[in-house]
N, C-alpha and C positions, 0 to 999 in steps of 0.2 A: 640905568642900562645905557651902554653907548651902542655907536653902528656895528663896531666888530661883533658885537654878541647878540644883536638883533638879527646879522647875516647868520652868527652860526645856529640861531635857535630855531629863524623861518629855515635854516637848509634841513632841517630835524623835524620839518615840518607841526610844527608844534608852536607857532608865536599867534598870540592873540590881540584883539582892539586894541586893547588895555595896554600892554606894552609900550605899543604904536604910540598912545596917547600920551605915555608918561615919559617913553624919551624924549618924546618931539619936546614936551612939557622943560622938562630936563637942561632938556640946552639948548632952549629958549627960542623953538622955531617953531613954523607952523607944521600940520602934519605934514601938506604940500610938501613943506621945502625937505622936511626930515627922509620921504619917499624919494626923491631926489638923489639926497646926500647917500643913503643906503644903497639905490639903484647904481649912483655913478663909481661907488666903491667896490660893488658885486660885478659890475662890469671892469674892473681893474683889476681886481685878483683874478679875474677869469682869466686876460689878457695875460697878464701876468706867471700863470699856470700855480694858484697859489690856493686857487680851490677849481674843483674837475667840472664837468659841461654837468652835470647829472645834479649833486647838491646846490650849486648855482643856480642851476633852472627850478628845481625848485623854492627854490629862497624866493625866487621873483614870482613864481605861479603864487605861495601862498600872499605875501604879499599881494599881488593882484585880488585874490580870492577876499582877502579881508577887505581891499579897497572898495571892493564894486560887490560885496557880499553883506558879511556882517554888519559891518560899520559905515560903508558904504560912504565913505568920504573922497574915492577918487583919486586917480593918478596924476602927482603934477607931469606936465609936458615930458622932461629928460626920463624919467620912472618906465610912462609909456611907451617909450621909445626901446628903454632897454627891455622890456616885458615883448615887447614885439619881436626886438632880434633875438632871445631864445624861442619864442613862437615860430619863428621863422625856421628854427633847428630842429623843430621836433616831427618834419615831416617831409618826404619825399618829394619837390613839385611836379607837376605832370607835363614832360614832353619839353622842363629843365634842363640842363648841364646836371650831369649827376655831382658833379665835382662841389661844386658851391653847395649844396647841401649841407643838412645836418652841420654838426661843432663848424666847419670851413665857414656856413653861411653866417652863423652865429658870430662868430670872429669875425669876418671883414665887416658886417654891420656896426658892431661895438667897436670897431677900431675907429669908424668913419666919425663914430658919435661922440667918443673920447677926442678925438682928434681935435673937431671942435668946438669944444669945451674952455 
């Protein structure tokens, strides 16, 4: 399995450890780096308008879910970061700019993060 079909399997919410394992295995990186590689990709088509705010965000929730759930092996650094800027998107902040919310807030966070990269 490569990262394009891991993005579109966790957007289908349906990817498992196992997966995880055997891509990273696959082409010959740690899981760390493979969470990464996945993360900095699903931040790019977002960017890119090449997959929508909705199966993106989930690609990275389940993602996160397996990191710190099942398998529990943890987000390398860049992963994290993009798991936080759709976290960031999924809610109202209080006594905010409404404008920066939601997909807006999510976009200029992963712009900042791609940027530098």
């Amino acid at each position: 399995m490569d990262i394009d079909t891991l993005i579109s399997v966790a957007s289908d919410n349906s990817l498992r450890p196992s997966e995880i394992e055997q891509t990273a295995q696959e082409l010959g990186c740690t899981i760390h780096e493979l969470c990464d590689r996945f993360a900095k990709e699903l931040a790019k088509r977002y960017l890119d308008e090449q997959i929508a705010w909705e199966p993106a965000d989930a690609a990275i929730n389940k993602l996160y879910a397996i990191a710190y759930g099942s398998a529990d092996f943890g987000l390398g650094e860049f992963a994290w970061s993009v798991y936080l800027a759709f976290d960031e998107g999924e809610y109202i902040h209080a006594g905010g700019d409404p404008e920066p919310d939601g997909e807006p807030r999510t976009r200029k966070i992963l712009s900042s993060l791609i940027a530098g990269t």
